[in-house]
C-alpha positions as CSV (number, residue, x, y, z in Angstrom):
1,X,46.2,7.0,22.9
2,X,49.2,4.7,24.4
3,X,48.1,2.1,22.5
4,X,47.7,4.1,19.2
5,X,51.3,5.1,20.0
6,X,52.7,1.5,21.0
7,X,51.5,0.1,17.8
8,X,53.1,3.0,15.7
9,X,56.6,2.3,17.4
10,X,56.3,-1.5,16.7
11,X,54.9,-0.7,12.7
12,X,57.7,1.7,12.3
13,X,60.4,-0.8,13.9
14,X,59.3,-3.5,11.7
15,X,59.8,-1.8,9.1
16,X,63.6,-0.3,10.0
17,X,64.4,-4.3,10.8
18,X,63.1,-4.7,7.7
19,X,64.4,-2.3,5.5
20,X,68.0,-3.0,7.1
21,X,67.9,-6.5,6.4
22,X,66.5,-5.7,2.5
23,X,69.6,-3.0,2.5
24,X,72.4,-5.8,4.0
25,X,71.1,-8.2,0.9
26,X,71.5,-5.6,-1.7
27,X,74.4,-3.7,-0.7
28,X,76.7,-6.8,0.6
29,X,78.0,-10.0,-0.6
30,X,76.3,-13.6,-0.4
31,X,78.3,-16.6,0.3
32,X,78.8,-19.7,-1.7
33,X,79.2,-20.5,-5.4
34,X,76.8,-20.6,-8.8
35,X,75.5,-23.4,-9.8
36,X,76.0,-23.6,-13.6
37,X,73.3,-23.4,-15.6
38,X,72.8,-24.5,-19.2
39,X,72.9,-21.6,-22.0
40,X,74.9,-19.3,-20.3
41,X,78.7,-18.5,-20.5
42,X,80.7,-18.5,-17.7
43,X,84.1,-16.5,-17.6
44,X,86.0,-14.3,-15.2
45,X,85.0,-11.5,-17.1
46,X,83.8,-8.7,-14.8
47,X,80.7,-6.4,-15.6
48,X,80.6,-3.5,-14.1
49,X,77.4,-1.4,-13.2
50,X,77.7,2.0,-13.1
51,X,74.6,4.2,-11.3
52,X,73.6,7.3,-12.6
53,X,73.0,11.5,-10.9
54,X,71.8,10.6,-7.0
55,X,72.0,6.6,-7.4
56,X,73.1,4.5,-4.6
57,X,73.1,0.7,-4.0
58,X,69.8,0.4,-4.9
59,X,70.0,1.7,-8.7
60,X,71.4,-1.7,-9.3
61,X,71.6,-3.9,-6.0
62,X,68.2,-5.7,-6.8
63,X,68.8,-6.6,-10.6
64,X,72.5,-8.3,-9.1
65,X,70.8,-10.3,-6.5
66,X,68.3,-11.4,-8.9
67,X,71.4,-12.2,-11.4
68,X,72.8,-14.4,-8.8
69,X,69.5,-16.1,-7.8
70,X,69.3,-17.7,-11.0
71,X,72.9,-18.5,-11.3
72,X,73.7,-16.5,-14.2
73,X,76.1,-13.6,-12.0
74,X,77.9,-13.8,-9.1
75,X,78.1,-10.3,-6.7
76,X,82.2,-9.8,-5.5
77,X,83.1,-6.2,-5.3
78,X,82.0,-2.7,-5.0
79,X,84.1,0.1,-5.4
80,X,82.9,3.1,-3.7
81,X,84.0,6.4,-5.1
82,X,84.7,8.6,-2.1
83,X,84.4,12.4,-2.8
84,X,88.2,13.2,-3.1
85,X,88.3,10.2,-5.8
86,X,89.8,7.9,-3.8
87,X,89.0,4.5,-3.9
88,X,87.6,2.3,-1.4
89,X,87.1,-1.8,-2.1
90,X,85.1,-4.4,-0.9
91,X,84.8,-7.5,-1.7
92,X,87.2,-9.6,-3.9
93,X,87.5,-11.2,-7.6
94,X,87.7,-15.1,-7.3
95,X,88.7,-16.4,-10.8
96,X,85.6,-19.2,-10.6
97,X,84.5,-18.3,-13.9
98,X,81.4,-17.3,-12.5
99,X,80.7,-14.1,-14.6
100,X,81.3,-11.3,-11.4
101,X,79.9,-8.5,-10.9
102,X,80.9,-5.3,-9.5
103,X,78.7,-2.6,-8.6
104,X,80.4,1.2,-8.7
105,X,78.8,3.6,-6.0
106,X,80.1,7.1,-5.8
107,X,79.5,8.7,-2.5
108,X,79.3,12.5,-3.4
109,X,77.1,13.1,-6.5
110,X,78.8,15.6,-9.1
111,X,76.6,17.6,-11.8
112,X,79.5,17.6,-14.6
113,X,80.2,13.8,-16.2
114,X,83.9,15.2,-17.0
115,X,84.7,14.1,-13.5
116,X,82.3,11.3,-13.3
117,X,84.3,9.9,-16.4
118,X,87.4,10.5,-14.3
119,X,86.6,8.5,-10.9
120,X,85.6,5.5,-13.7
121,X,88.7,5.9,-15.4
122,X,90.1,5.4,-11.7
123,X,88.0,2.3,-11.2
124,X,89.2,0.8,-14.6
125,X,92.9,1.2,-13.7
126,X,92.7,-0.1,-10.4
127,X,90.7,-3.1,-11.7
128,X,93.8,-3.2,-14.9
129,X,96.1,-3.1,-11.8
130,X,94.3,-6.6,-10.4
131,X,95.2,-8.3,-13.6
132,X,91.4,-7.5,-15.1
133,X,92.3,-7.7,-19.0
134,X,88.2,-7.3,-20.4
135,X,85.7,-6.0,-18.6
136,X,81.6,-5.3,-19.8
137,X,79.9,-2.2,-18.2
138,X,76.4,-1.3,-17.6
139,X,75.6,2.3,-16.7
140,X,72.0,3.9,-16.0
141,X,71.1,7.8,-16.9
142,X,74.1,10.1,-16.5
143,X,76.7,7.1,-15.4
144,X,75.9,6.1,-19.5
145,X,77.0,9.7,-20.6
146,X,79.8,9.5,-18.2
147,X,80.8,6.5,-19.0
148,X,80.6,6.7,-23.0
149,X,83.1,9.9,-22.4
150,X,84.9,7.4,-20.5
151,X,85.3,5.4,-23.5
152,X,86.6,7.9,-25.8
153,X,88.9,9.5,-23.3
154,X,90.8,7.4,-21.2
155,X,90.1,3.6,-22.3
156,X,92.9,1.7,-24.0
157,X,95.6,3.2,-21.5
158,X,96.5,1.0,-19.1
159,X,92.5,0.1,-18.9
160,X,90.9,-3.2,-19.6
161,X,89.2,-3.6,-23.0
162,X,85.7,-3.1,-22.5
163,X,83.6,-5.9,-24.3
164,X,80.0,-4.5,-24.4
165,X,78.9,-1.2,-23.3
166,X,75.0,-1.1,-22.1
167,X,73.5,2.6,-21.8
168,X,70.1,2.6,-19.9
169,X,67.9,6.3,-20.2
170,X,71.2,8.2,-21.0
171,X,70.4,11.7,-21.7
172,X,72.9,11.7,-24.6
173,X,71.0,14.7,-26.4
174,X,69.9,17.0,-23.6
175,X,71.0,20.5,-22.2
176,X,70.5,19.3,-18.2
177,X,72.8,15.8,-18.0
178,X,72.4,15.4,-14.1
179,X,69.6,17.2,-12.6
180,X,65.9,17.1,-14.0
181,X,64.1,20.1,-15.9
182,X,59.8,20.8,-15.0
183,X,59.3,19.7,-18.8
184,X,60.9,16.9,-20.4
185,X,63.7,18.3,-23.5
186,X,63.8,16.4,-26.5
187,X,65.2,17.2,-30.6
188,X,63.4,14.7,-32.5
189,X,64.6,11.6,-33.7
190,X,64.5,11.3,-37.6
191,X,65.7,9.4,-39.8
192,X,69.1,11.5,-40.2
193,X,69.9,12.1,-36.7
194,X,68.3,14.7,-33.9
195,X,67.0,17.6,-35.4
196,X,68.8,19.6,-33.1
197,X,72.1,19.3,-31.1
198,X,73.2,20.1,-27.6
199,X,76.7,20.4,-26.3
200,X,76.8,16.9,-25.0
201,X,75.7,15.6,-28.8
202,X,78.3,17.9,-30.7
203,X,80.7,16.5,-28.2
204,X,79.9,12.8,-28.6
205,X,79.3,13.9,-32.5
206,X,83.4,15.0,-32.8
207,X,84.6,12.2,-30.4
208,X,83.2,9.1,-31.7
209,X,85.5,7.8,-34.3
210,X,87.5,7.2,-31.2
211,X,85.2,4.3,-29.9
212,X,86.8,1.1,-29.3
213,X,86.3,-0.7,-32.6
214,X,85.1,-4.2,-31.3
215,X,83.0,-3.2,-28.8
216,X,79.3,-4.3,-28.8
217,X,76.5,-1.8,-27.6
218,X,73.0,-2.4,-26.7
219,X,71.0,1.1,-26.0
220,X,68.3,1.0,-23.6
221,X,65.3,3.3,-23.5
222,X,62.2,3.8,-21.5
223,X,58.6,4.7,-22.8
224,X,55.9,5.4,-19.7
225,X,53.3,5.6,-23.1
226,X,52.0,8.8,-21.6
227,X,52.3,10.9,-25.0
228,X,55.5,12.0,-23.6
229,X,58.1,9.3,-25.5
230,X,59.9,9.8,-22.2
231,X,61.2,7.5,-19.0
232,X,59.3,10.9,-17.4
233,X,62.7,12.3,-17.3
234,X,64.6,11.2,-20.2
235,X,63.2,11.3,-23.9
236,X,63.4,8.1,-26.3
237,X,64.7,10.9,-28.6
238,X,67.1,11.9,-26.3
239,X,68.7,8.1,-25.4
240,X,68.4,7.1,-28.8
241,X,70.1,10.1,-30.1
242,X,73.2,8.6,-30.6
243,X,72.2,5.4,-33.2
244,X,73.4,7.0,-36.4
245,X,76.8,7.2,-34.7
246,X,76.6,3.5,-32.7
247,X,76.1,2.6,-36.1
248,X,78.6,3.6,-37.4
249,X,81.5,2.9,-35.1
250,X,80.7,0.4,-33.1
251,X,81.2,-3.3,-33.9
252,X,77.6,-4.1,-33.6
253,X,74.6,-2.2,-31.8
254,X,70.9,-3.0,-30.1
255,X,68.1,-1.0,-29.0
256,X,65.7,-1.7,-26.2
257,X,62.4,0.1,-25.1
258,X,60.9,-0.5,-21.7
259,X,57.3,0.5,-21.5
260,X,54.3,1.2,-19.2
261,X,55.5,1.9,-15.7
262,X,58.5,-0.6,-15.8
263,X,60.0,2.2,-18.2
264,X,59.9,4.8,-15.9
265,X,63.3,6.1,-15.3
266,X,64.1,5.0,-11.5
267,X,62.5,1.5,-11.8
268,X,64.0,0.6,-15.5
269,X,67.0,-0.9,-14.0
270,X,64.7,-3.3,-12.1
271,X,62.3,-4.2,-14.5
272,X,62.2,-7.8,-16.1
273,X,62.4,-7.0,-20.0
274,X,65.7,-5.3,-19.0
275,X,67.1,-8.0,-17.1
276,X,66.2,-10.7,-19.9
277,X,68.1,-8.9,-22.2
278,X,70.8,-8.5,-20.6
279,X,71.2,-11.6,-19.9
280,X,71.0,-12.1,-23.4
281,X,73.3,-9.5,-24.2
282,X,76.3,-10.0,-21.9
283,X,76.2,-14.1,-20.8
284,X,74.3,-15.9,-23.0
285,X,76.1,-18.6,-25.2
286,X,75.9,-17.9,-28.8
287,X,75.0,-20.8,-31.3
């Protein structure tokens, strides 16, 4: 029996040595520079990754160290949101023109994106008050309804202009934005918009003529190919819900479905479609 129990100490040590070293790679900040590689832009151009309802450093952590394993993104600041709003940073921009990123935790979760749109609004200015002129910004569920809302509210004032705006299984078109319902909600998609619209919609719906002009917008979905057309919590319907209105404000806009189990909605950020196309989206030099 000691030996049953002497084993299960050492297995379950392992893996905290383990999972603390895997959680000091994700969460903090590797030294040295990026070797440049052929096809991609460099620039001092910060994108920003925002997580969405109960994310934390591992929503996006893995996808940024696999960015700066192939020399195409370099990790130099996360902003953590405390729960009063306040700010706290770590980590610094360098100006090496090697494409940073900064990853945006916020350490009390909030049901509501009115405030979540706030705290980012807060990020943005501080990053405006570092001499940050463009940013691009990534967001995942309800950090891309929050941060869309974010676009039409505060950017523009005393904010950088955002480049290109990256939305992965936003619930743009459903009644629950943060926490997840026993059945999956969904208005189809045709081919004149959802066939029915929730508060969240109308509000995008009366809002969007004040989307920044230039900016560029890839839309990202994911499709378990269940029968469901859902991520398992988020319906294609409901993240696509918005293209009529992309399409017509935005400077240019891009769809993306993630299937089988890479779609699913907590592993989509980490799946390898996703990370090819951003790539192509945000760095890659154009002909």
């Amino acid at each position: 029996m000691q030996r049953i129990i002497k084993g299960f100490i050492l297995i379950v040590s392992f893996l905290l040595v383990f999972g603390g070293i895997y959680y000091a790679k994700v969460r903090y900040f590797s030294p040295g520079t990026l070797a440049k590689q052929k096809g991609i832009h460099y620039s001092n151009v910060p994108t920003v990754f925002i997580h969405g309802y109960e994310g934390n450093s591992f929503s996006f952590g893995p996808l940024l160290r696999r960015f700066e394993r192939e020399n195409v993104a370099k990790r130099e600041m996360t902003i953590v949101v405390q729960a009063d709003g306040k700010l706290t940073v770590e980590g610094r921009l360098k100006n090496r023109n090697d494409n940073p990123t900064i990853m945006v935790l916020f350490a009390k979760d909030v049901t509501d994106e009115i405030t979540q749109s706030k705290w980012i609004d807060k990020v943005m200015r501080y990053l405006y008050e570092q001499k940050v002129t463009r940013v691009n910004l990534v967001s995942h569920s309800m950090g891309g309804v929050s941060s869309l809302r974010y676009l039409l509210e505060y950017a523009g004032d005393k904010t950088p202009v955002t480049d290109r705006f990256v939305a992965i299984a936003a619930p743009f078109n459903d009644l629950e934005i943060a926490e997840d319902t026993e059945e999956i909600f969904a208005y189809e998609l045709t081919e004149n918009g959802p066939s029915g619209e929730t508060p969240i919609y109308q509000y995008f719906d009366q809002a969007m003529n004040r989307l920044p002009s230039n900016l560029q917008v890839l839309n990202v979905a994911g499709n378990l190919q269940d029968g469901t057309d859902s991520d398992g919590s988020v319906s294609t319907h409901s993240a696509f819900s918005l293209r009529l209105l992309f399409q017509k404000h935005a400077k240019s806009y891009q769809e993306l479905t993630v299937t089988g189990k890479s779609g699913a909605h907590s592993t989509i950020t980490k799946s390898d479609k996703l990370e090819k196309k951003l790539i192509q989206f945000i760095w890659k030099k154009t002909a």
